[in-house]
C-alpha positions in Angstrom: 0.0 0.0 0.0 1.5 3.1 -1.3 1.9 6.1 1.8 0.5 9.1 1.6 3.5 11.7 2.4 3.3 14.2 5.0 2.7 17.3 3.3 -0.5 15.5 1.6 -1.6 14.2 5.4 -1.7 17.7 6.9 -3.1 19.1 4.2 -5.8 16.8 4.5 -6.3 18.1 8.9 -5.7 21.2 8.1 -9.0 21.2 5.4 -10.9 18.8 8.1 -10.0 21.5 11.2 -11.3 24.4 9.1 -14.1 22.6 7.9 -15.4 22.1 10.8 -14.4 25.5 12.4 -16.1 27.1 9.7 -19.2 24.4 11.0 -19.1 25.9 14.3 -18.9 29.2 13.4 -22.3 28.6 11.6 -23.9 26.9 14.1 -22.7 30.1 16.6 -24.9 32.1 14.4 -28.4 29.9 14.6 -30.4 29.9 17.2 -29.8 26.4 18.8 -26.3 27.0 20.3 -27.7 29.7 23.0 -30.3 27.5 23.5 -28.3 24.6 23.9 -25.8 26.1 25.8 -28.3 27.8 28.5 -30.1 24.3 28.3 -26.9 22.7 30.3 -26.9 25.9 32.6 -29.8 25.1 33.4 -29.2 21.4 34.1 -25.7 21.3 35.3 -25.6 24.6 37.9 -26.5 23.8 41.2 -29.3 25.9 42.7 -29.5 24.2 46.2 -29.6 26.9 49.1 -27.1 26.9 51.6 -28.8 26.4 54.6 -26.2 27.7 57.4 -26.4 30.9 55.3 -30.5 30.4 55.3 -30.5 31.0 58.9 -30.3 34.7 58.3 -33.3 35.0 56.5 -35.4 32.8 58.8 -37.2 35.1 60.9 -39.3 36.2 57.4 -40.3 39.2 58.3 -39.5 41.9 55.2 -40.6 45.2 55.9 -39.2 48.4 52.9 -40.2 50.6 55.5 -37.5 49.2 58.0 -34.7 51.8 58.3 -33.1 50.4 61.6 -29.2 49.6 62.1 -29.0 45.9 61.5 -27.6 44.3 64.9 -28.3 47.6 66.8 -30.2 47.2 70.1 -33.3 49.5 68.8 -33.2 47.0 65.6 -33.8 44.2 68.7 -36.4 45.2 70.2 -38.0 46.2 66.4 -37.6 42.2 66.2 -38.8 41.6 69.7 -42.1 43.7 69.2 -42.9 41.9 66.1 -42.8 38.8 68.3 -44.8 39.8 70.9 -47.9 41.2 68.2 -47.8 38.2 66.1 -48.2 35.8 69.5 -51.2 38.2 70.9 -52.9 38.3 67.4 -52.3 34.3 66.9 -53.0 34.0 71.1 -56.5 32.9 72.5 -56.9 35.7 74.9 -54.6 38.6 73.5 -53.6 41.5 75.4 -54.8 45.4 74.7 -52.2 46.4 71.8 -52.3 50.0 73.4 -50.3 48.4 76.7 -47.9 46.5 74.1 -48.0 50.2 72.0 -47.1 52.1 75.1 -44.3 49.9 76.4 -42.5 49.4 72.9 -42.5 53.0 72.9 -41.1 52.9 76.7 -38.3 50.3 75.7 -37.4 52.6 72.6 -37.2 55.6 75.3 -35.1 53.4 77.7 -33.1 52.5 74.8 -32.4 55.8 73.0 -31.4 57.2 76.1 -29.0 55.0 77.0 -27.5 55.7 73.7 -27.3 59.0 73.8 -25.7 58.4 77.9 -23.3 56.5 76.0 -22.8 59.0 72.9 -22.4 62.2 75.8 -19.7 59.5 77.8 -16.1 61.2 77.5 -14.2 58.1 76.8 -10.0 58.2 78.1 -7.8 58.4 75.1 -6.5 54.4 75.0 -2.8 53.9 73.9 -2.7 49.9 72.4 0.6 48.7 74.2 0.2 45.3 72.5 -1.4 44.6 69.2 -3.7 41.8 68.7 -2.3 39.7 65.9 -4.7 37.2 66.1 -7.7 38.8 66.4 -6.6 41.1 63.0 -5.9 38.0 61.2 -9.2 36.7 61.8 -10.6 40.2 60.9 -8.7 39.6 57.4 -9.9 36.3 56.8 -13.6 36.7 57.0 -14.4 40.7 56.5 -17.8 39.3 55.9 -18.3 37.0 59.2 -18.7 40.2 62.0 -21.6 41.4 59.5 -23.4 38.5 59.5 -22.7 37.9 63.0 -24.0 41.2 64.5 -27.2 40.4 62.5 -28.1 36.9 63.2 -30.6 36.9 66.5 -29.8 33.7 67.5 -26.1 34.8 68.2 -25.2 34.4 72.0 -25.3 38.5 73.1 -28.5 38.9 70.7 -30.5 36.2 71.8 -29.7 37.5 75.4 -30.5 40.4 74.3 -34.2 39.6 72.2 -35.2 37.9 75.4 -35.1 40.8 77.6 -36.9 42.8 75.1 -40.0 40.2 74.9 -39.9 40.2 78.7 -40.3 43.7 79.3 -42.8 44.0 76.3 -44.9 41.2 78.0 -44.4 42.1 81.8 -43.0 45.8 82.1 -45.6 47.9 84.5 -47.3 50.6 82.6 -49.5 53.3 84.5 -53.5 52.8 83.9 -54.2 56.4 83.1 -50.8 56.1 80.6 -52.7 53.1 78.7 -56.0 54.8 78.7 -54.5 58.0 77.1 -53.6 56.6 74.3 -54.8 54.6 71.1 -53.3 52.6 69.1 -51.7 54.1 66.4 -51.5 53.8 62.4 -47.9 52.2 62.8 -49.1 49.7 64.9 -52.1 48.7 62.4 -49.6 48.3 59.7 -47.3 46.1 61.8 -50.1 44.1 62.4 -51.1 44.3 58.3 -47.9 43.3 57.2 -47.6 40.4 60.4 -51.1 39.0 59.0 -50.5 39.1 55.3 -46.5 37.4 55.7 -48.8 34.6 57.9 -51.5 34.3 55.5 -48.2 34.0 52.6 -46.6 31.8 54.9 -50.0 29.2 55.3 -51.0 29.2 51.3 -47.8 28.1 51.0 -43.8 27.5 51.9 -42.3 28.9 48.3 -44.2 31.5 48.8 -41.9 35.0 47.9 -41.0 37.9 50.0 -39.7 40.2 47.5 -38.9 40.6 43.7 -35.1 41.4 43.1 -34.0 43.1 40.3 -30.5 42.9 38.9 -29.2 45.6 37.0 -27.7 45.0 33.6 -25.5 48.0 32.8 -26.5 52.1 31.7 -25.4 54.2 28.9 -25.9 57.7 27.6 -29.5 59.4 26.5 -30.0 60.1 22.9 -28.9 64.2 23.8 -25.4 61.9 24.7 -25.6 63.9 28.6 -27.9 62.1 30.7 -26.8 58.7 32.5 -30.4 56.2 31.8 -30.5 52.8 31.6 -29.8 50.9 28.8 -32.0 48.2 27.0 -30.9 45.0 29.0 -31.7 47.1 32.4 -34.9 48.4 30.9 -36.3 45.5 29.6 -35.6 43.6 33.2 -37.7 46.8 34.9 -40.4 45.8 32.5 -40.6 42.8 33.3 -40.8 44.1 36.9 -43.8 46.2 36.0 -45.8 43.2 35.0 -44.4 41.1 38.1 -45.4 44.3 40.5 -48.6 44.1 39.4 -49.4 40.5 40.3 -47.6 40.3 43.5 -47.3 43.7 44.9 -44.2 42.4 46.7 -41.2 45.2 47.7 -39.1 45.6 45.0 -35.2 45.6 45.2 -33.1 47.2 43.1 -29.5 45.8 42.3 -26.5 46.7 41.6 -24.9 50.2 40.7 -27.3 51.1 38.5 -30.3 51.0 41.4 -30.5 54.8 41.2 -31.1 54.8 37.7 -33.1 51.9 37.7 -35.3 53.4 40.9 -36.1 56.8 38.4 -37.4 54.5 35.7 -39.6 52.6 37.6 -40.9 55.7 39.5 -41.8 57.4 36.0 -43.5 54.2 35.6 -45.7 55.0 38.7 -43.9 52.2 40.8 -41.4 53.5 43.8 -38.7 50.7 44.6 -37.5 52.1 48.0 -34.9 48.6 48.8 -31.7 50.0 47.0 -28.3 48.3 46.6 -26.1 50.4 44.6 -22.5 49.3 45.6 -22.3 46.0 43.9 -20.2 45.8 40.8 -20.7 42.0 39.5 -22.8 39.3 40.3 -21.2 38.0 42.9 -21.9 41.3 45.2 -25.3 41.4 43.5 -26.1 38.3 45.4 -24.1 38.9 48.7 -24.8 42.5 49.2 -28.2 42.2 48.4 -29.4 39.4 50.6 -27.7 41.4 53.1 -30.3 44.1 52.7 -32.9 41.6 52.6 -31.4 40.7 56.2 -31.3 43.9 57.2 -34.9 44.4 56.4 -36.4 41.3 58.1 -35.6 38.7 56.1 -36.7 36.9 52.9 -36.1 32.9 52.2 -37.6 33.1 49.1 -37.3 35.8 46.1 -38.7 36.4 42.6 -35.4 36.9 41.0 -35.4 38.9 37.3 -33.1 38.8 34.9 -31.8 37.4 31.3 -32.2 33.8 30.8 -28.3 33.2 30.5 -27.6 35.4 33.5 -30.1 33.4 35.4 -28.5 30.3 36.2 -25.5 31.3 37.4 -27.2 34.1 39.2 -29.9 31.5 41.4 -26.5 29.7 42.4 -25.1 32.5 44.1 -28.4 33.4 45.7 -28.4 30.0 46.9 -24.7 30.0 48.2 -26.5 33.2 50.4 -29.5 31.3 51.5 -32.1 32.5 49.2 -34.3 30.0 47.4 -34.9 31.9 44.0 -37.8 31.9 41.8 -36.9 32.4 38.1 -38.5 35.2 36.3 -36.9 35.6 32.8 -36.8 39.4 31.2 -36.1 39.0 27.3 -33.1 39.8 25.6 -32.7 43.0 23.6 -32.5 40.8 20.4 -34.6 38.6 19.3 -33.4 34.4 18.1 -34.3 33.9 14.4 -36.4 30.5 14.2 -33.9 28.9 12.3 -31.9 30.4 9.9 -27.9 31.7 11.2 -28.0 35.8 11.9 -26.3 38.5 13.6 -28.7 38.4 16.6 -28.5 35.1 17.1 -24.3 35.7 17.6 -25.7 38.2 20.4 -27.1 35.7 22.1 -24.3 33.2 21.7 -21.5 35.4 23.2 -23.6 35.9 26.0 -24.4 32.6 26.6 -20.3 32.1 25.9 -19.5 34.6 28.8 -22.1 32.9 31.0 -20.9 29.4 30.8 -17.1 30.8 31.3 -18.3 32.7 34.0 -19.8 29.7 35.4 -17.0 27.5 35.5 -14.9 30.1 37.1 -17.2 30.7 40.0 -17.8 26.7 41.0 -13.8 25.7 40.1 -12.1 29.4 41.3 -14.4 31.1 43.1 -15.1 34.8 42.6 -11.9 36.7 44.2 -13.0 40.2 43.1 -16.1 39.7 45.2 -15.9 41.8 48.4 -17.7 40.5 51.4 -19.3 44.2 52.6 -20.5 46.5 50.6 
């Protein structure tokens, strides 16, 4: 058998390799390589919530009108006088709300004024004679751990803490004519409101959401090339909000450094998204700095999460790592996938679905090291 020489053999790869490159650069332009590709997002990417990190959102109670210091003693007893309504509403023989009224009130006196005792409190210069090296190092290590730690009530000094609170809320003497002075007020009725309708959320059923998050997907100039606005992947995600809004009527959080932006739109839109996160700069921050909000405001297990169908996988992953159980709501693309034939928007679609998949693989095998722990 006569052998083929060298030059013919490569040749022959060389005319294989760019036959079949020139096969995958047309099947990059149809429609079925997005779709494939966010088809094994979708299959391979774990989305099973963390449930250490789910610990924080347990107490379910989201409130956008909450403006409280996480961890702070007044953001406590905030916690503890939720407790105490929701038992005496749920509770066979429940006590007058205007004595539970009047001593939250005297616990936020008590509170504030020991505050502002320790505010007015000229403190001695101190001179550190020896440094802690330990204690820094552990500092460095987890940046994120003392966060989460000063807002989790079921740490040590905050669960001491909580259980004073709901003892003087339940037991602390109040004056008769005090009580009978006052009525309850239109705070109190929505405390109750919003304790009834989480309840009633929380009954119908377990995957019930809390809130619908909203990632932001970049801004760019106006057409007068001055003005900062939102640009079509961001704008097509707050219309998708619109339509969510308007079933749910959930609070709305805005994500991302583009919440400002994002927050205008919406309110010329007649809709006012007052939970903003504005110092995350990726995805990974979108997740972490956010469910810290959601923290901050109560808690939320359980989110409508909105964003582009090859963002989203990735995305509910990170939410997960958090401890929030996500609830996919897709916003469409700027560009629309041919049915069949190869096109230019289809290649849109593509690279994103390229980045995504990268992105992906980064995350699970590398982790995300420009992801800061605070915001």
């Amino acid at each position: 058998m006569k052998k083929t020489h060298l030059m013919i053999r490569l040749v022959q790869i060389a005319s294989v390799l760019f036959v079949l490159s020139g096969c995958l650069m047309v099947f990059i332009y149809t429609p079925f390589y997005s779709q494939l590709a966010v088809k094994a997002l979708n299959t391979f990417v774990p989305v099973e919530v963390n449930e250490v990190a789910a610990k924080s959102q347990k107490t379910a109670a989201l409130s956008d009108q909450e403006n409280l210091e996480p961890g702070s003693d007044l953001w406590i007893a905030r916690q503890a006088y939720l407790k105490v309504i929701e038992d005496e509403i749920q509770g066979d023989n429940p006590q007058d709300l205007t004595l539970i009224q009047a001593r939250y009130k005297a616990l936020q006196a008590i509170i504030q004024q020991q505050l502002s005792d320790e505010k007015n409190k000229e403190e001695k210069p101190q001179i550190p004679l020896v440094s802690s090296e330990s204690a820094s190092e552990a500092v460095a290590e987890q940046p994120g751990q003392a966060v989460r730690d000063l807002m989790d009530l079921n740490s040590s000094e905050n669960k001491a803490l909580m259980e004073q609170y709901l003892k003087f809320l339940r037991n602390h003497e109040i004056e008769e004519t005090e009580v009978a002075t006052q009525s309850v007020d239109a705070a109190t009725y929505k405390d109750i409101q919003m304790i009834q309708g989480q309840n009633e959320q929380k009954g119908s059923t377990s995957d019930a959401p809390y809130a619908i998050v909203v990632l932001g997907g970049g801004l760019t100039l106006d057409k007068n090339g001055k003005d900062i606005v939102v640009n079509n992947y961001t704008r097509l995600r707050l219309e998708k909000t619109l339509e969510v809004e308007k079933q749910y009527k959930l609070p709305i959080v805005l994500s991302g450094v583009e919440a400002p932006y994002m927050q205008k739109w919406l309110k010329q839109h007649n809709v006012d998204a007052k939970l903003l996160e504005d110092r995350s700069m990726n995805t990974c921050e979108n997740s972490r700095f956010s469910s810290l909000l959601l923290q901050k405001k109560g808690g939320a297990p359980t989110v409508l999460l909105i964003t582009d169908r090859y963002h989203m996988p990735r995305t509910r992953r990170l939410f997960a790592l958090n401890g929030i159980e996500t609830t996919p709501v897709e916003a469409p693309m700027p560009t629309t996938l041919t049915k069949w034939q190869p096109a230019e928007q289809n290649y849109d679609h593509s690279r994103r679905a390229n980045y995504e998949v990268l992105a992906t693989i980064r995350d699970v095998l590398l982790g995300s090291s420009d992801c800061r722990e605070v915001p």
